[in-house]
C-alpha positions in Angstrom: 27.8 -0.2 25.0 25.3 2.5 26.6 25.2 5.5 25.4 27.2 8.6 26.7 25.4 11.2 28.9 23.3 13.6 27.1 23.9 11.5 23.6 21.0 11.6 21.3 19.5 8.3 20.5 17.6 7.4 17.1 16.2 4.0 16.0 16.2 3.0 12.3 13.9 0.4 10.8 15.4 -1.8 8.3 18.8 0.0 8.6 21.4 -2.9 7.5 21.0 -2.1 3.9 20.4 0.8 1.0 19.2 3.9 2.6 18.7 3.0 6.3 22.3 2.1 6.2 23.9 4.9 5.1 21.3 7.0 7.9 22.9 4.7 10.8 26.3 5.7 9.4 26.2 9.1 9.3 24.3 9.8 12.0 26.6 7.7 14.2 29.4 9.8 12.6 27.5 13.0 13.9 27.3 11.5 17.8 24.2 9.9 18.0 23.7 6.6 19.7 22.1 4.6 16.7 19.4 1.8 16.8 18.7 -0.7 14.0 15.4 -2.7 14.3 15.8 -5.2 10.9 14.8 -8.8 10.1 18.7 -9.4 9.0 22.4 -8.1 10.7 24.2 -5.6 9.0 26.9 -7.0 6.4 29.3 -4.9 8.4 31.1 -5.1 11.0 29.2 -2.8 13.5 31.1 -3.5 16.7 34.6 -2.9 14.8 33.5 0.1 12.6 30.5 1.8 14.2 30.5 1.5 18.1 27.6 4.2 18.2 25.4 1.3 16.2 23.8 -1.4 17.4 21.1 -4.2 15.5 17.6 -5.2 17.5 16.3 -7.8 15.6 12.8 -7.5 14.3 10.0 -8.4 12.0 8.4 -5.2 11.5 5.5 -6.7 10.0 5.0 -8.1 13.3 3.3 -4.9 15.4 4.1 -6.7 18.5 7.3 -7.4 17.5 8.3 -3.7 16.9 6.6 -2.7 20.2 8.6 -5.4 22.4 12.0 -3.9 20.4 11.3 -0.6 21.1 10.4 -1.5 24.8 13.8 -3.1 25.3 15.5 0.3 23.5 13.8 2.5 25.3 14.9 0.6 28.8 18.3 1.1 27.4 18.3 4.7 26.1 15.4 6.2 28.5 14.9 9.1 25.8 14.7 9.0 21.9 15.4 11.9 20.0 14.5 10.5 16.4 12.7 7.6 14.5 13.4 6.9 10.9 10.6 4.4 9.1 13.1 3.3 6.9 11.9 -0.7 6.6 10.1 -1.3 3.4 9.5 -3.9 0.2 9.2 -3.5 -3.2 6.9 -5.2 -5.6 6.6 -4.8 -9.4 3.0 -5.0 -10.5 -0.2 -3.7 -11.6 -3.3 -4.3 -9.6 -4.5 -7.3 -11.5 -1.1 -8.8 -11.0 -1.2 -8.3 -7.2 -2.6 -11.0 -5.8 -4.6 -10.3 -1.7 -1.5 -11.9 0.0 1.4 -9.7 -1.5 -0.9 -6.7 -0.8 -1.0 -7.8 2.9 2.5 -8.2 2.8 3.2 -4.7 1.4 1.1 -2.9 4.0 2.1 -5.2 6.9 5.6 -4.2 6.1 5.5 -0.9 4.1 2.6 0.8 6.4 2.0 -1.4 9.4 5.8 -1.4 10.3 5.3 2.6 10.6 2.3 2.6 12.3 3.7 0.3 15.2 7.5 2.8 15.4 5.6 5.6 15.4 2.9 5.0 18.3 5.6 2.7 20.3 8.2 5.8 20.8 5.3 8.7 20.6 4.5 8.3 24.5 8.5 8.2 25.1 8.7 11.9 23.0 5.6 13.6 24.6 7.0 12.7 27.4 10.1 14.5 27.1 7.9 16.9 25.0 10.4 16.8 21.9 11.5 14.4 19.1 11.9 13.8 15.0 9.7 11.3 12.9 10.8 10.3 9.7 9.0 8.3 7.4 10.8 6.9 4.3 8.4 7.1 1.1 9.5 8.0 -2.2 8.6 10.3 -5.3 5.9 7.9 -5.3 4.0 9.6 -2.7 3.3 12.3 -5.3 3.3 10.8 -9.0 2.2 7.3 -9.9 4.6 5.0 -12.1 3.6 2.1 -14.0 3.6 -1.7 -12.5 3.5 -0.1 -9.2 0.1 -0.4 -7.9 1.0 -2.2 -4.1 4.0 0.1 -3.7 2.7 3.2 -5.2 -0.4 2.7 -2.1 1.8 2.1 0.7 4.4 5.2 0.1 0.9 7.4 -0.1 0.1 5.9 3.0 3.1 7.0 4.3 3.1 10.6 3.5 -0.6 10.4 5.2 0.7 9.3 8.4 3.4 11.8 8.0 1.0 15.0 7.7 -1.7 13.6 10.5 0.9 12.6 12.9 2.5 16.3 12.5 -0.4 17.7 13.2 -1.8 15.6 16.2 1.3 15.7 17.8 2.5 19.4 16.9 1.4 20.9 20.2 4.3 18.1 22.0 7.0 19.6 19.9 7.5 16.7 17.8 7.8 17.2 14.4 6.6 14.1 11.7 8.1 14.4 8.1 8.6 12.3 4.8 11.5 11.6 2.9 10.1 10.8 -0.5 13.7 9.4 -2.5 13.6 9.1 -6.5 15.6 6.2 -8.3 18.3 5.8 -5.9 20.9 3.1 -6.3 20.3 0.5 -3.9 20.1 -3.2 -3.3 16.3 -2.5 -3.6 16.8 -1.1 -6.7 19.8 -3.5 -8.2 16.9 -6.3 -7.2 14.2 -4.8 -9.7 16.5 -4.4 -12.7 17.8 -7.7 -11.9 14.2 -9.3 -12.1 13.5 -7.2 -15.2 16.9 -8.1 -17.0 15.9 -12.2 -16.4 12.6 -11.4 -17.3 13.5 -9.4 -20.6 16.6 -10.3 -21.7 17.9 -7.3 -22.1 21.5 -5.6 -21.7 22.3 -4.5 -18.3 24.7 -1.5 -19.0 21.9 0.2 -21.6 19.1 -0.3 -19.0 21.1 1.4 -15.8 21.9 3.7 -18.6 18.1 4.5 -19.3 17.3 4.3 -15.4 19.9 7.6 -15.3 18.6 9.2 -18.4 14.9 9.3 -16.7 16.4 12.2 -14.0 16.7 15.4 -15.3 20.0 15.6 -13.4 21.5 12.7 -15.2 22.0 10.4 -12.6 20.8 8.0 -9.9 20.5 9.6 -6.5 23.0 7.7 -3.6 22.2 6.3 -0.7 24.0 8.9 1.3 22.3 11.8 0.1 19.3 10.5 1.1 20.7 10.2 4.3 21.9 13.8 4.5 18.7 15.0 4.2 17.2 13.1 7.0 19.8 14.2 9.2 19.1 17.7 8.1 15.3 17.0 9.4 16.5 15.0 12.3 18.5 18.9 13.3 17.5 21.9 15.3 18.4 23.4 11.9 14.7 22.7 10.5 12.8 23.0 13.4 10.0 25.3 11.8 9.6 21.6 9.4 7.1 19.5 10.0 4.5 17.4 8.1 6.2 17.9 4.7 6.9 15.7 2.2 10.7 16.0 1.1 11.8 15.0 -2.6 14.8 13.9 -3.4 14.9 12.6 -6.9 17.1 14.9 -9.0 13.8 16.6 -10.2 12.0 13.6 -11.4 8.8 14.8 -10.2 9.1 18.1 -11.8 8.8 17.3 -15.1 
């Protein structure tokens, strides 16, 4: 289905689970003609519930990969108003537990997947001289957390490319952002306890109990919310916002 005259379009990487779900929902709800570049389909039913979606498959570790999918979008939708770097991995170790091929594989998918969105729609939004980045790192951009070292790197990264994109690219009228999400209750983060439950034994009720206790708030954070807030960055109601890093982690890092 092409999009409707005049209807915003916004690709999301690694939207058919978690967080970059919940963003193609919502911001096909709002009118926008949505994009999702992922390695797997949605679970959904996309053509029966969400018309405005669509799936690209891609391997965003694969930089030409992400540039021939955005190539094909943007013969499609001639104009994008928003990218969301949503695609990333997870990987629960220290340094000396990291071996040099999960490393690559955290940066080719975490960083390197960002890096080839971002410069393969830039030329398409000076162009047009407008348009939203939106990088998804996490609370981890700011603080460290233990057996984190690959992950804790690559959501740095993130914010980097955030702040120097904003500021090359300022004088185009695109604005670059980060999302940085606390514990939020995924399948990425169901994943991790689950491989900490085999590895310890332990109760899974007390430890999702323990994960909640950690936020000030009380709670995890839900995929949706996080999704709120990129559509809030994604508006012309926070134009004057660009090359921030936005927390969303029910006040985790304030402690």
């Amino acid at each position: 289905m092409a999009a409707q005259l005049n209807q915003a379009v916004c690709i999301v990487t690694g939207g058919s689970l978690g967080i970059g779900w919940a963003i193609c929902q919502l911001f096909a709800e709002k009118g926008y003609r949505v994009v999702n570049l992922d390695i797997q389909a949605p679970e959904a039913d996309i053509n029966v519930q969400h018309s405005n979606i669509e799936w690209f498959y891609c391997d965003v570790a694969q930089v030409t990969q992400v540039h021939s999918a955005i190539a094909s979008v943007l013969v499609k939708y001639p104009k994008v108003d928003c990218l969301i770097s949503n695609a990333g991995v997870h990987l629960s170790a220290n340094i000396e537990q990291t071996s040099e091929e999960e490393l690559d594989r955290m940066f080719a998918i975490n960083v390197k997947g960002a890096y080839a969105a971002i410069q393969a729609v830039l030329p398409n939004m000076v162009s047009h001289q407008a348009g939203s980045v939106i990088l998804m790192a996490s609370d981890q951009a700011l603080i460290a957390k233990h057996n984190s070292f690959a992950y804790n790197l690559t959501k740095s990264a993130l914010a980097s490319m955030a702040k120097t994109t904003a500021l090359d690219y300022a004088k185009h009228n695109i604005r670059a952002n980060a999302v940085c999400p606390g514990t939020i209750e995924t399948p990425l983060y169901h994943n991790a306890i689950d491989k900490y439950l085999a590895q310890s034994g332990r109760d899974a009720t007390e430890v999702h109990a323990e994960e909640a206790a950690l936020q000030p708030l009380g709670r995890l954070g839900q995929p949706d919310e996080v999704a709120q807030l990129c559509y809030f960055l994604a508006s012309e109601n926070a134009q004057f916002i660009t090359g921030s890093l936005q927390v969303i982690d029910g006040g985790y890092t304030a402690q």
